[in-house]
N, C-alpha and C positions, 0 to 999 in steps of 0.2 A: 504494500500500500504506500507508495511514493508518495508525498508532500510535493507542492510544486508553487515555484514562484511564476508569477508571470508577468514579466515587464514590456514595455518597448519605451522607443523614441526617448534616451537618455539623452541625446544630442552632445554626447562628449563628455558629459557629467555622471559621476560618479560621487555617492557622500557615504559618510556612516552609516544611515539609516538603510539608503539600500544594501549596503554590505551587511547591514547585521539581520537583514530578513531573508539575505540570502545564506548568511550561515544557518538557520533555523531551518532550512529543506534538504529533501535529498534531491534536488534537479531545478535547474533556475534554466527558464524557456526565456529570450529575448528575440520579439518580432521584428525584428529593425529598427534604424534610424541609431544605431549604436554611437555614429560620431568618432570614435576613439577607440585603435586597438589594444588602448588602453583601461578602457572602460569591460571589456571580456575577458582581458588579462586577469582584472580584479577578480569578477565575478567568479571565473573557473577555479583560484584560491578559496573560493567558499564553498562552493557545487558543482558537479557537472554542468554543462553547458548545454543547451541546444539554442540554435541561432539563424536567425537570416539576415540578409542587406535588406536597406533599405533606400530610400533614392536619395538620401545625403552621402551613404557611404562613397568612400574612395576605396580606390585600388588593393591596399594592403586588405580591408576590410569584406572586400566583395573575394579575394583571393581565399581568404580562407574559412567564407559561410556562403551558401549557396543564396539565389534566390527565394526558393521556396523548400520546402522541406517534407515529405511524406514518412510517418512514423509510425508503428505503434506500440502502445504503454498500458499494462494491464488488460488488456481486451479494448481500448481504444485506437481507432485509427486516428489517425490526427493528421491534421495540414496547415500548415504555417507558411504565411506569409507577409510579406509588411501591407502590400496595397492588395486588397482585395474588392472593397466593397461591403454590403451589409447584405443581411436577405430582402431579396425583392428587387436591388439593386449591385449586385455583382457583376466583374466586369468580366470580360470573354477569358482571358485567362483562367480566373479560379472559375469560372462555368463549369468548363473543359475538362479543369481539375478536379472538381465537383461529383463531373458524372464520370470521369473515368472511375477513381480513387473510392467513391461513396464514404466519405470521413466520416465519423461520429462527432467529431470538433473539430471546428475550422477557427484559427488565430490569425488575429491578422494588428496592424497598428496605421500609422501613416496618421489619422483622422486626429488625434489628441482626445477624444471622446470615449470615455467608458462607453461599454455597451454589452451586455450579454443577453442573449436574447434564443430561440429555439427557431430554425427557419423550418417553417409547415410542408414547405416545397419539397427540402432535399431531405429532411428531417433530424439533420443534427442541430447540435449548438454552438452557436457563433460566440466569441469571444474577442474583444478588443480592450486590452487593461486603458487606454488612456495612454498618458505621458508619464514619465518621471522624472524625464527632465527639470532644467528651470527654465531650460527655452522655448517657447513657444505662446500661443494665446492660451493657451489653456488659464484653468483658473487656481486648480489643484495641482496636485500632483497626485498620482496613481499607478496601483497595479494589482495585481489581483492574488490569492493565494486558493490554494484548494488539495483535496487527494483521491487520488484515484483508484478503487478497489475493485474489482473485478468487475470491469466494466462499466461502473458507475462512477461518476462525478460526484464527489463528497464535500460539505464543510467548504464550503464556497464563501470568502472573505474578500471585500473589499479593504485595499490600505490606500488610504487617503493620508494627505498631508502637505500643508501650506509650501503656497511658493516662496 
């Protein structure tokens, strides 16, 4: 039963706080917009990693995390990526991805907006933790925690906290 962090869009920033919620799991998920391969450096000192780009990254960044990432964990299929869209409004890529793959959770960031929600269409659950940056419009700061046990999505936490 894995604990799981899940962030995005740190934009280069890395603090205490996410360091110390990433030492508290066994697996820290970031959807892109990382900024910093020093910002994964960190993280991976705390937990395993799983990671995508995002359309800030550069070169070193995009070298060593793919675009999107197909997985599964406990009995879930997963699919991560930074830009995806939401249900109802997905773009041709994760469509594609959608129906090839049939996820059970689709991750994704880009938006800065929490969101998790159940699409009726494909019938998983979509996940977007928000930002945890300090860059961006956002208002918060965010990311999400949870555990995953035999196929079920458990104990689904929001971590909020001032920019």
């Amino acid at each position: 039963m894995p604990k799981i962090l899940l962030l995005s869009d740190t934009h280069s920033d890395i603090d205490d706080i996410v360091l110390k919620r990433a030492s508290e799991v066994d697996q820290v998920w970031h959807a892109g917009d990382i900024g910093a391969i020093s910002v994964t450096d960190a993280l991976k000192q705390s937990a395993p990693l799983k990671a995508v780009y995002g359309n800030i990254d550069q070169a070193t960044i995009r070298a060593e995390f793919p675009k999107e990432l197909i997985f599964d964990c406990e009995g879930i299929r997963v699919y991560m990526t930074h830009i995806a869209g939401y249900p109802g409004r997905y773009n041709a890529t994760t469509r594609k991805a959608l129906e090839q793959h049939q996820p059970n959770l689709v991750i994704c960031g880009h938006s800065h907006i929490l969101k998790v929600m159940r699409d009726p269409k494909y019938g998983h659950l979509h996940m977007n933790p928000g930002a945890i940056g300090r860059n961006g419009f956002h208002k918060a700061r965010t990311m999400l925690r949870f555990k995953i046990e035999q196929g079920q999505i458990k104990d689904l936490e929001v971590l909020e906290y001032k920019r």
